[in-house]
N, C-alpha and C positions, 0 to 999 in steps of 0.2 A: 518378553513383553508383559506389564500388569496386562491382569482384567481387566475391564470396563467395571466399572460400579458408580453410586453414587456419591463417590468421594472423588473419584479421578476420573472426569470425561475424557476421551481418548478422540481425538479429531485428526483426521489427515489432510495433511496439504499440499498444492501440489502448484507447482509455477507453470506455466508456458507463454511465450512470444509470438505473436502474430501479427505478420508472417517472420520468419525467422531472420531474414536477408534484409534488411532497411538502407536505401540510399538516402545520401542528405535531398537529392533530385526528387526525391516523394514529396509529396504536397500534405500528405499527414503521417504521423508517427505507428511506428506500431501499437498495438494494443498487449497490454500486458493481465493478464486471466490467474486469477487466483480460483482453485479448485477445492472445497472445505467438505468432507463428508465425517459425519459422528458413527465412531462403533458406538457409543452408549446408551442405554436402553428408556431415555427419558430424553425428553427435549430441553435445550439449553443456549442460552442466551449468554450474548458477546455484545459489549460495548468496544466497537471499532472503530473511532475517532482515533486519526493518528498512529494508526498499528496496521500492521502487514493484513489485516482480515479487510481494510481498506483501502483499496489501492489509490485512491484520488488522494486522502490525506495524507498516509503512509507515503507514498514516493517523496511527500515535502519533508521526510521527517525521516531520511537515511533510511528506510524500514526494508527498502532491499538493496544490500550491496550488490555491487555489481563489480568482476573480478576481472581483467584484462589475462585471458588463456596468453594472447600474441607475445608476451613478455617473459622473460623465461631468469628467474621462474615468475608465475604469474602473481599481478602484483592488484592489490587491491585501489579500485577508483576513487577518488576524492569529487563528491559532489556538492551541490550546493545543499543548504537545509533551510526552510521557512519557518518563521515564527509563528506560530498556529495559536492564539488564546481565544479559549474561550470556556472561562471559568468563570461560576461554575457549570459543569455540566447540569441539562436539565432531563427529566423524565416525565414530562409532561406529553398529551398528543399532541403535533402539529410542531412543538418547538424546532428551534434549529437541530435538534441535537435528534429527534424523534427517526429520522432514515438511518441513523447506527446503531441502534440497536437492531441486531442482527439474533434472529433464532435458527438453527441446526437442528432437523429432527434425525432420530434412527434410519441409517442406514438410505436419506437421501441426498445425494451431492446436489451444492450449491455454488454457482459461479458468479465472482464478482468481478469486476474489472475495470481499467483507467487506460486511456492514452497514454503513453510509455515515455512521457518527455513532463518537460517543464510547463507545469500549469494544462497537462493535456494536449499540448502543441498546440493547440487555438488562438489563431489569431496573430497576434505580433509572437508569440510563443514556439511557429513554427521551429522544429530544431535545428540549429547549426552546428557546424563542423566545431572542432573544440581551439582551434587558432580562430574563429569569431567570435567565442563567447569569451573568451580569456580578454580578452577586451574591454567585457565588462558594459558595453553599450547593445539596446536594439536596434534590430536592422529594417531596414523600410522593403519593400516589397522590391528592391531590384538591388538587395542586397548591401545598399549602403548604412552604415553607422547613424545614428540621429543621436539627440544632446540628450536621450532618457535611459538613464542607466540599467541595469539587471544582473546576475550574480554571474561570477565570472568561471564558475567551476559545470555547472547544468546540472539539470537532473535526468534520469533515461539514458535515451537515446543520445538524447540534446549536450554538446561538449564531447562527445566521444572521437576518436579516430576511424577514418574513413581506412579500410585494406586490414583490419583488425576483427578478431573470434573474443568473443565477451562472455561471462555467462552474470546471471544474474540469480538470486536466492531470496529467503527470507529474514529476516533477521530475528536467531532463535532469542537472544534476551529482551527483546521488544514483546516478543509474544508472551515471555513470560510474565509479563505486567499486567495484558491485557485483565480488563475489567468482565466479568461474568456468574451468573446465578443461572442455577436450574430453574424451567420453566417457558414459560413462550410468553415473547414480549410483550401479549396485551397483557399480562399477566404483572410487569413491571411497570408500565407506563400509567402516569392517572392522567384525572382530566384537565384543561387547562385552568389553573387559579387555587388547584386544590397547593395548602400550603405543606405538604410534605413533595414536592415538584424535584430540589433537590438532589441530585444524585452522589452524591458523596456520604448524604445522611442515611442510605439505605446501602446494609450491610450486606456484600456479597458472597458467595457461596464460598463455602470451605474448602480444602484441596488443591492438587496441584493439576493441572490439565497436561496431559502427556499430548505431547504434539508427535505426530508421524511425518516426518518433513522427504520429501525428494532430495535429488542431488542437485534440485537447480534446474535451470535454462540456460543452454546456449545460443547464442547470437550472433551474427555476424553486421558490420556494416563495409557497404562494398565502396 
């Protein structure tokens, strides 16, 4: 394992599912908990739009596969992915973009986390079994089909097999993209109107961020 220094912040990651067991019969989804803590001896900042350090936008955007164990051998899921734009990013306070920037200091874990399905399971989003979502239509509250369409593959929970051991991970080349500088966010964001607002124009830190990853979550749905 490198050192920690200020050239490679070293962060641990760690998945888990809750609760482990999910029936399509639940009325809401599991929740899926990302765990981030920094060995590095300075604080440091993560731009988490659309990356595994974000679980609400990450799960539209493949960031944790999820691998069917029941399949022998285990075979990796095919989900759906959203098209998420919203360039460019800003670093302004208050902007849309102002809740991702995310700071890690030394040696204190941070958990963040999303409902474990498509869109958060809210609302018409509840998850269904993966022979309703292959269908490619939303369902109304007694289970039937209506003329408004949706992605036929899911994301989470949502499209999987019922009698089936899942696990689910992060996705290590997503992570290595992630956007990040040393420092604590107030420290990057300016105020609204200032015209270096921007984020593309300000140059982030050097290095490579060593990720300490688990082996995942397993899941079941009954």
């Amino acid at each position: 394992m490198a050192a920690p220094s200020l050239s490679t912040p070293t962060i641990s990651l760690s998945i888990s599912v809750d609760p482990s067991s999910y029936s399509f019969a639940d009325p809401t989804p599991p929740v899926l908990f990302i765990t981030l803590l920094s060995h590095s001896s300075s604080p440091v900042t993560f731009f988490t739009f659309k990356t595994p350090l974000d679980p609400a936008t990450g799960l539209n955007q493949n960031s944790f596969p999820i691998t069917d164990l029941s399949a022998s051998p285990p075979v990796l899921v095919l989900q759906d992915s959203v098209r998420l734009q919203r360039l460019p990013y800003s670093r302004a306070h208050g902007s849309g973009d102002d809740k991702y920037f995310l700071t890690l200091y030394p040696s204190t874990p941070m958990t963040v986390s999303a409902g474990f399905a498509t869109g958060g399971g809210e609302g018409w989003r509840k998850p269904q079994p993966k022979h309703v979502v292959k269908k490619g239509r939303v369902v109304d509250e007694h289970g039937n089909p209506t003329s408004a369409r949706r992605g036929t593959k899911g994301i989470g929970v949502d499209g999987l097999k019922s009698g089936k051991r899942y696990k689910v991970d992060a996705d290590r080349e997503k992570l290595g993209t992630v956007w990040w500088k040393w420092g604590e966010r107030h420290n990057i964001l300016v105020e609204p109107g200032n015209r270096n607002w921007n984020l593309s124009e300000v140059e982030k830190s050097q290095g490579v961020v060593i990720w300490q990853i688990g082996g995942g979550m397993e899941f079941e749905i009954l």
